[in-house]
C-alpha positions as MATLAB code, in Angstrom:
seq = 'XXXXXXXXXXXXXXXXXXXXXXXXXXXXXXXXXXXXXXXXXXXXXXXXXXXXXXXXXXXXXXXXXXXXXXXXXXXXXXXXXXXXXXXXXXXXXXXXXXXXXXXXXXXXXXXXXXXXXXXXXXXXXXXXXXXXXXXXXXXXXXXXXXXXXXXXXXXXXXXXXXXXXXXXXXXXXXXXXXXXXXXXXXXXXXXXXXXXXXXXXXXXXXXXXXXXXXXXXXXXXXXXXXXXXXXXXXXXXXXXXXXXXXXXXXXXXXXXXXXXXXXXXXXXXXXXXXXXXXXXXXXXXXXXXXXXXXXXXXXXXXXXXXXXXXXXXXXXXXXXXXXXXXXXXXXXXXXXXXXXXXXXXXXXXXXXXXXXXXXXXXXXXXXXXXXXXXXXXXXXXXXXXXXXXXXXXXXXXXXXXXXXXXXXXXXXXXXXXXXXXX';
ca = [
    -126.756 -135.954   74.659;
    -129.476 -134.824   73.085;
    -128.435 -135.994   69.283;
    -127.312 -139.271   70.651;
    -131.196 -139.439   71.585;
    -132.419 -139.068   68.631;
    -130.678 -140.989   66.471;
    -131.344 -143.532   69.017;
    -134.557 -143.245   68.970;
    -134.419 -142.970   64.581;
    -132.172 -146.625   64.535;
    -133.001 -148.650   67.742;
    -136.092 -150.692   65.283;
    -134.650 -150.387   61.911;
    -132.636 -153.348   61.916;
    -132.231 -156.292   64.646;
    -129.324 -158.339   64.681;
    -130.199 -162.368   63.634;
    -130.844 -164.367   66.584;
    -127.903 -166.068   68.119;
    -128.794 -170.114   68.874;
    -126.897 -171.091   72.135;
    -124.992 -173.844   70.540;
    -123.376 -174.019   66.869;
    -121.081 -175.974   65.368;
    -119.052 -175.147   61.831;
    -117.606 -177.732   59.777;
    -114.599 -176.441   57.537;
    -112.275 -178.478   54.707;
    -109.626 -176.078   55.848;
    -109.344 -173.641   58.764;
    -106.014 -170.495   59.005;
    -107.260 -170.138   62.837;
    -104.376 -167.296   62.519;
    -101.345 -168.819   62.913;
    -102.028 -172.413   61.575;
    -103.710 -174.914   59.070;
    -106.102 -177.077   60.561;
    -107.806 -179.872   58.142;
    -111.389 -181.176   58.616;
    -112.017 -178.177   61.592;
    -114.933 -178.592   64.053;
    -115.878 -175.096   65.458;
    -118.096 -175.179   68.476;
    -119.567 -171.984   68.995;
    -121.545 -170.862   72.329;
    -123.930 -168.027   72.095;
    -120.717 -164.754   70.624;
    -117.667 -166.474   71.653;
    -115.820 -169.820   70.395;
    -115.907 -173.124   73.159;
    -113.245 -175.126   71.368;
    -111.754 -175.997   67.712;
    -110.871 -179.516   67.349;
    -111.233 -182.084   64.344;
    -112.449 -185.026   65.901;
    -116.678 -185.653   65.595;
    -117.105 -186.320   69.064;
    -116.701 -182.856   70.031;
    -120.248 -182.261   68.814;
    -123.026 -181.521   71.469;
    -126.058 -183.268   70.892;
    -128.658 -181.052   68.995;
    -127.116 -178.550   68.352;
    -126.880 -176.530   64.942;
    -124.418 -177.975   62.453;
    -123.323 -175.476   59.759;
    -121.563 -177.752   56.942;
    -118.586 -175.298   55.183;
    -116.559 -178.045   54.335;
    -116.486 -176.593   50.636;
    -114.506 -173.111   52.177;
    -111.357 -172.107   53.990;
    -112.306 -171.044   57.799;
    -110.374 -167.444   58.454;
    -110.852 -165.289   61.393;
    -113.207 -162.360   61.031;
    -110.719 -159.798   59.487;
    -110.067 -156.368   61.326;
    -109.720 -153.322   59.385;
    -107.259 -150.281   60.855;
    -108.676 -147.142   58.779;
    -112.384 -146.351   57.653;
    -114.417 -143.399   57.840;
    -117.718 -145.447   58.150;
    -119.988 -142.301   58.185;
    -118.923 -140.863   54.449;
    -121.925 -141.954   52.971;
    -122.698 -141.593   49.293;
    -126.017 -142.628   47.461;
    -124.313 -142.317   44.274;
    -127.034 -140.686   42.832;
    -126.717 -139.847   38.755;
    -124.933 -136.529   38.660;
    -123.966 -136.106   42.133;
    -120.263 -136.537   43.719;
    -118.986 -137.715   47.105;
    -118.336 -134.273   48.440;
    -119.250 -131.956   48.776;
    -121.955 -133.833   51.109;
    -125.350 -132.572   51.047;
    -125.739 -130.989   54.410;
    -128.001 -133.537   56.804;
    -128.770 -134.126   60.517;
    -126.032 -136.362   61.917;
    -129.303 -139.224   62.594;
    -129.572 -139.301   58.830;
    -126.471 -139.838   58.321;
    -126.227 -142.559   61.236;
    -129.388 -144.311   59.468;
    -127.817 -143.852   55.755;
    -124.424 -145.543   57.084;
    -126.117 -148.815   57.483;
    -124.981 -149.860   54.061;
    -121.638 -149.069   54.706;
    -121.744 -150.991   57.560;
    -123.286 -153.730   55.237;
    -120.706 -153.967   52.976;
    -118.071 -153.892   55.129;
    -119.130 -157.053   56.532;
    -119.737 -158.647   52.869;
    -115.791 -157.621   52.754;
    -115.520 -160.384   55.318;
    -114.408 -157.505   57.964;
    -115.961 -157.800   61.347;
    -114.613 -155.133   63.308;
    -113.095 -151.341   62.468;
    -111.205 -148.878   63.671;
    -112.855 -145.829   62.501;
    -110.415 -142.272   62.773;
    -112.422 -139.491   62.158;
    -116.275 -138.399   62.016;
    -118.349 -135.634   62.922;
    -121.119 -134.402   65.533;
    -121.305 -138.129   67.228;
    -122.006 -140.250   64.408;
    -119.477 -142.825   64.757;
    -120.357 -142.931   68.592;
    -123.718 -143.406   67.412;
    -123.074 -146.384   65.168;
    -120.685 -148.027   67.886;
    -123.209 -147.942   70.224;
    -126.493 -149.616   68.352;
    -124.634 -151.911   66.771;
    -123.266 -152.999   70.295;
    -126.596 -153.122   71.312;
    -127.714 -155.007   68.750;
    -129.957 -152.548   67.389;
    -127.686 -152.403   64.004;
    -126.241 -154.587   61.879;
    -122.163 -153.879   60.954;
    -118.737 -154.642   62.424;
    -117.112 -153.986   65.586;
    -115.890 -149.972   65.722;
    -113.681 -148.686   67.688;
    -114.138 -145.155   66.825;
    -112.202 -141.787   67.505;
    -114.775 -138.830   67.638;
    -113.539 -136.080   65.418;
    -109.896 -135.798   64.451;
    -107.313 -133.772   66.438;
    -105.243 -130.806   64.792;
    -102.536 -128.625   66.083;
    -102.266 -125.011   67.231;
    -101.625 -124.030   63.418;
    -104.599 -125.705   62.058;
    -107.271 -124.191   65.020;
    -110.809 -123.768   63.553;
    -111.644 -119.533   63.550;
    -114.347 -120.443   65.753;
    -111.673 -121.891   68.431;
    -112.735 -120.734   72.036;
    -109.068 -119.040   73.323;
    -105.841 -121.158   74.505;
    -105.598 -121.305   77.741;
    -102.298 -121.943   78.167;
     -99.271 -123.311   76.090;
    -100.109 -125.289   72.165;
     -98.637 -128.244   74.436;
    -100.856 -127.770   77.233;
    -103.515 -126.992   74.414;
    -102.650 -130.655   72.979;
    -103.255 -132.246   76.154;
    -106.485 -130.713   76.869;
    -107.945 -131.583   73.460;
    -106.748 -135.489   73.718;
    -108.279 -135.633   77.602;
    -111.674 -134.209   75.934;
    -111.797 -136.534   73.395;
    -111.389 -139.445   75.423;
    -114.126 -137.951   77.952;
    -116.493 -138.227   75.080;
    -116.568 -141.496   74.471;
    -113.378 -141.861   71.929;
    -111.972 -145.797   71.835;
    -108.710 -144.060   70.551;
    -107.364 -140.670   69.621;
    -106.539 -139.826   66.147;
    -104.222 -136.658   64.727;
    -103.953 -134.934   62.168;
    -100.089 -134.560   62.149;
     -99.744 -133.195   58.647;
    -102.231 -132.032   55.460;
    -102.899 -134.617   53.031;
    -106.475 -136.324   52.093;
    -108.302 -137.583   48.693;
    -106.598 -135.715   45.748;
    -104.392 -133.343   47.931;
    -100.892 -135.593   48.636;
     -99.135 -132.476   50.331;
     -97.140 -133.794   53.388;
     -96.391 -130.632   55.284;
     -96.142 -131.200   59.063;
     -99.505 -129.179   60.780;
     -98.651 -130.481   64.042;
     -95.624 -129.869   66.222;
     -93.346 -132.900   68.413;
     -94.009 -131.227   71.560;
     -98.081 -131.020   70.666;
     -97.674 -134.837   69.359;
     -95.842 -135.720   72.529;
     -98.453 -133.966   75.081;
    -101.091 -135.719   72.963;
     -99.483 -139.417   73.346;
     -98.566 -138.876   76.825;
    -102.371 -138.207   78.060;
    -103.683 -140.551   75.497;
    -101.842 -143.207   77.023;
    -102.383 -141.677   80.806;
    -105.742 -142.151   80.052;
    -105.620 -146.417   79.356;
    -106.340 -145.467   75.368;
    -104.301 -145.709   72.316;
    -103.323 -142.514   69.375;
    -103.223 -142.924   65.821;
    -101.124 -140.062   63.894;
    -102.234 -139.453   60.525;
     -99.074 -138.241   58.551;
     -98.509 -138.252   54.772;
     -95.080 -137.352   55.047;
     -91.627 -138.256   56.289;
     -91.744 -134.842   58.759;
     -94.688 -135.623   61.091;
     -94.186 -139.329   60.608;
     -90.892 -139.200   62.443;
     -91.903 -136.948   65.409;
     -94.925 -139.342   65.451;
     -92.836 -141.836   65.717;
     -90.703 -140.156   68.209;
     -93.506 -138.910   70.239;
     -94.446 -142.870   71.158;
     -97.711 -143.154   68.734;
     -98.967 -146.651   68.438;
     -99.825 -146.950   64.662;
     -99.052 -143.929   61.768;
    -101.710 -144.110   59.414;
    -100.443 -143.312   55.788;
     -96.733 -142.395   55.842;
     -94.501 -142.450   52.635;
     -90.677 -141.370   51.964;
     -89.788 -142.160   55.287;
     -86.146 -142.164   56.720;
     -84.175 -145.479   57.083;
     -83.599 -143.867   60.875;
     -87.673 -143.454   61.372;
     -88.112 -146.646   59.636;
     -85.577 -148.363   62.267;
     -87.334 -146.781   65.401;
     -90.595 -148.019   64.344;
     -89.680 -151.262   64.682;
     -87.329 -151.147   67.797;
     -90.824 -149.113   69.389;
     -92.910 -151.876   67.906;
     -95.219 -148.738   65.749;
     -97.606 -150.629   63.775;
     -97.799 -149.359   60.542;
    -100.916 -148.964   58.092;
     -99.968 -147.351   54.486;
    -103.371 -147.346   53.074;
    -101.910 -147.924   49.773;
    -105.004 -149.290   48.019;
    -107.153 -145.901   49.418;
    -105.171 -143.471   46.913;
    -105.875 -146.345   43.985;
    -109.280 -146.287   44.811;
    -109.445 -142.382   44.489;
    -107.698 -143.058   40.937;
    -110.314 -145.324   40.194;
    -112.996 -142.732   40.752;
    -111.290 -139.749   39.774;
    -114.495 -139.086   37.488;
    -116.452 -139.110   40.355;
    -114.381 -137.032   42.586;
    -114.143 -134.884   39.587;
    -110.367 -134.559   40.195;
    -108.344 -132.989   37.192;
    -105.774 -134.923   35.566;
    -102.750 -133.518   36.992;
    -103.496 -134.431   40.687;
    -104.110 -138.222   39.113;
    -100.983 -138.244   38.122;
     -99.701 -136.643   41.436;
    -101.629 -139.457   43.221;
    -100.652 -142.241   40.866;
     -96.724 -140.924   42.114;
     -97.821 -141.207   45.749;
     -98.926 -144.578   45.406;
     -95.750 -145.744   43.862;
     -93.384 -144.125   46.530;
     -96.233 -145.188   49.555;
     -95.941 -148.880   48.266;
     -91.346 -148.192   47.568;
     -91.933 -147.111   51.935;
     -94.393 -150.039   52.432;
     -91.582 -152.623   51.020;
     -88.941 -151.022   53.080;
     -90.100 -150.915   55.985;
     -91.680 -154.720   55.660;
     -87.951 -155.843   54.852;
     -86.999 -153.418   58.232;
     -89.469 -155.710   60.369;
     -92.091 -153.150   60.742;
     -95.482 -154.379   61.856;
     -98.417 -153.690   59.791;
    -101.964 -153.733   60.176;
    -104.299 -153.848   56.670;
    -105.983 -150.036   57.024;
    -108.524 -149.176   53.767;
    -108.918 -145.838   54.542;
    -112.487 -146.628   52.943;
    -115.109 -143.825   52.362;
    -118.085 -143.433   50.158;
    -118.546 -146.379   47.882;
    -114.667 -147.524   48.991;
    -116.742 -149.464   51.313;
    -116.494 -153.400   50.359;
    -112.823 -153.014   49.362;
    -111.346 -153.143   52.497;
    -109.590 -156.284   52.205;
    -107.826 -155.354   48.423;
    -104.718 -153.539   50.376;
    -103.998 -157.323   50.805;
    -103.061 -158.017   47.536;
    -100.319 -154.489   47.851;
     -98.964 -156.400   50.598;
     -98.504 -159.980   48.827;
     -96.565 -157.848   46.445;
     -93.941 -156.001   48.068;
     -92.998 -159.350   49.559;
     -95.114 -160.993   52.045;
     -96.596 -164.204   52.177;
    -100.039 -164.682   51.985;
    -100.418 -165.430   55.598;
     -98.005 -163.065   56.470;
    -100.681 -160.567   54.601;
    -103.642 -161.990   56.691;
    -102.188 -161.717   59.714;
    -102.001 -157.563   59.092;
    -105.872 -158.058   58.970;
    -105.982 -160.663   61.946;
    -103.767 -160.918   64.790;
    -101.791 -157.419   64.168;
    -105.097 -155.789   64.080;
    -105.924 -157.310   67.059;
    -102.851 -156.008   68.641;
    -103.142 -152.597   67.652;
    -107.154 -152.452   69.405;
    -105.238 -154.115   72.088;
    -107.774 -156.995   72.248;
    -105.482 -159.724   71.227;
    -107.176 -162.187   73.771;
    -110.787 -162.260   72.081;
    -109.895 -160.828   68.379;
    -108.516 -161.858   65.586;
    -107.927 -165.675   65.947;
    -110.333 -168.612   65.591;
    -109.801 -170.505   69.099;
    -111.289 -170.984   72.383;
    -112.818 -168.324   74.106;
    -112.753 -165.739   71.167;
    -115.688 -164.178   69.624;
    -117.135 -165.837   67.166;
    -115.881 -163.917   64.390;
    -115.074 -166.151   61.228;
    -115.066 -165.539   57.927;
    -115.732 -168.795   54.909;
    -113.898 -168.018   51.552;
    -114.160 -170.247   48.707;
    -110.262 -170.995   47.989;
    -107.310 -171.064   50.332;
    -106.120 -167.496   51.337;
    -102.328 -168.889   52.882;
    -101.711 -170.146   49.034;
    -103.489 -166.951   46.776;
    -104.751 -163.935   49.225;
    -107.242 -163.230   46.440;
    -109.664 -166.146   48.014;
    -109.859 -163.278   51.333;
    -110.058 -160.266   49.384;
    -112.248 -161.759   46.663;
    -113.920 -164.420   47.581;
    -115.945 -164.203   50.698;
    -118.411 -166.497   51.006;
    -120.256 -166.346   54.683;
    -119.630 -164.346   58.021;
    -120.290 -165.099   61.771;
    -119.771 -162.090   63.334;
    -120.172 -162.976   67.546;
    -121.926 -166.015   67.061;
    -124.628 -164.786   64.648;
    -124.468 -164.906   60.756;
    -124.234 -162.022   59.104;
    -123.616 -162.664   55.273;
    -124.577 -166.022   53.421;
    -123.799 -166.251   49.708;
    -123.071 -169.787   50.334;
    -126.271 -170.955   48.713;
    -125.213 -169.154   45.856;
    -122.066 -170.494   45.622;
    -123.047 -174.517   45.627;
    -125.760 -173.173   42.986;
    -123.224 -171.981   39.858;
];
């Protein structure tokens, strides 16, 4: 209680969301409201959620404040699955992203502002965040639901769960069975604040692609049962087929990562309706910045092998029916490229809009707020998103080319002066 204080007390002036006007009304060429096309789109916004979406003029109250985009494609705001919002990195001339310099968890609250910032540039207006340390990502949730900081929606998960195998030395003693152990550890979670409950089911993170199970069925299945007691959802980090399948088993409601998975596993994600997030692009980012991560060559190559066998999984289980929601698995200076696993999807075989609806509507569905996210239509936030192109034809104009962003009724990123400038 006392850390959420501070940090509180470190963020609550340093930035102030923009003022929302009561009444606004957006003009697009083209609007995806998430399922359809709709030309010449009038937007009428009230204070953070959307009155109507219409095309006809007379659907504009008098005086209020008319935002001309006709030049840009109206999307919904998009909704990213994975990020670790509170890996900050000043990328500071000879240092690397970890280890992290050791700081109080309000420093690294305040520093995570430009994470936040980017993310929104991205065109990404809410997050799922699976995994932080000593509060932070509570922290962050909470002033920038108060308004008191600027950056997307999170829904946030506390620090990560592991199983009986993987118990920190400094571990108080079980209590009673590593089921009963599981339990216990999901109920606390949730009684600290958690939006949902994320597991570590196996090993696997930046250059380490190991898949080995760490967690158990029966630990995974006492997990998902009191998550789900509890009116919250569980996220099951696996990088292999092992703990993916007794994920998948045990009733989680996305697996975060998976590759070489089973035709069986595959099958049973879809009959359960598992929403699946590959975070293909994260291990290409970590190629990108091998350098920086100071990774040797042999574990690029093992990671440049993960990708191609996570993206072989991806295009199965796509062609199987499996739903997916777009997850970055952003951290460090990842953040801004949340939106490129996009263009991964596009190529093992969706459709454009197929690929935006992983970032809109199945996002959405996987927070469980598919009544006010993820769409642009009445009586949703006002979460939209202006690219300069048409994302249903070339998904480069979302990951690329983002132009503006409401994020509930106020605007958060404006390059559109820019734009009609070059």
């Amino acid at each position: 209680m006392r850390v959420r204080t501070i940090i509180l007390a470190l963020c609550v002036y340093a930035m102030a969301m923009p003022a929302v006007a009561a009444t606004k009304v957006i003009r697009f060429g083209k609007l995806w409201d998430g399922d359809r096309v709709i030309t010449n789109a009038i937007v009428v916004v009230e204070n953070d959620r959307i009155k109507s979406v219409g095309t006809s003029d007379s659907a504009i109250p008098p005086g209020a404040e008319v935002i001309d985009l006709r030049r840009f494609t109206g999307i919904p705001g998009m909704i990213d699955a994975h990020t670790h919002m509170t890996y900050f990195w000043d990328q500071a001339p000879g240092t690397s992203p970890r280890p992290a310099p050791p700081r109080h968890v309000a420093v690294t609250v305040f520093l995570s502002q430009q994470n936040a910032k980017r993310t929104l540039e991205a065109g990404v207006t809410s997050i799922r965040d699976l995994n932080a340390s000593g509060g932070a990502d509570f922290a962050m949730r909470d002033l920038i639901n108060m308004g008191a900081m600027i950056g997307p929606r999170m829904f946030v998960s506390g620090q990560g769960l592991r199983g009986v195998r993987n118990r920190p030395a400094n571990a108080p003693p079980m209590t009673g069975t590593p089921a009963e152990e599981a339990a216990a550890n999901a109920k606390r979670a949730i009684e600290a604040g958690a939006d949902v409950v994320k597991v570590f089911g196996s090993v696997g993170g930046f250059d380490n692609v190991n898949m080995d199970q760490t967690v158990t069925y029966e630990e995974m299945k006492a997990m998902v049962d009191t998550t789900h007691q509890m009116g919250k959802k569980i996220a099951i980090h696996s990088y292999g087929p092992d703990g993916a399948r007794d994920a998948v088993r045990a009733g989680t409601d996305t697996l975060e990562h998976a590759t070489d998975l089973d035709d069986a596993t595959i099958a049973e994600m879809a009959r359960k309706n598992v929403i699946y997030v590959p975070t293909i692009d994260h291990n290409q980012y970590y190629v990108e910045n091998a350098d920086n991560f100071k990774f040797p060559p042999a574990s690029v190559e093992r990671l440049k092998d993960y990708i191609r066998r996570n993206f072989e999984t991806a295009k199965k289980a796509f062609q199987a029916g499996v739903k997916f929601a777009m997850g970055s698995d952003a951290v460090y200076n990842g953040f801004g490229l949340n939106t490129r696993e996009l263009e991964w999807y596009v190529k093992l075989g969706m459709t454009p809009a197929q690929a935006l609806q992983t970032a809109t509507k199945n996002g959405a569905e996987m927070l469980g707020r598919q009544t006010d996210l993820g769409s642009v239509k009445a009586g949703f936030f006002a979460d939209i998103v202006a690219v300069e192109g048409d994302p249903t034809t070339d998904i480069i104009a979302a990951t690329k080319n983002v132009r503006w962003v409401m994020k509930g009724g106020a605007v958060v990123v404006d390059k559109t002066r820019a734009t009609k400038s070059n």
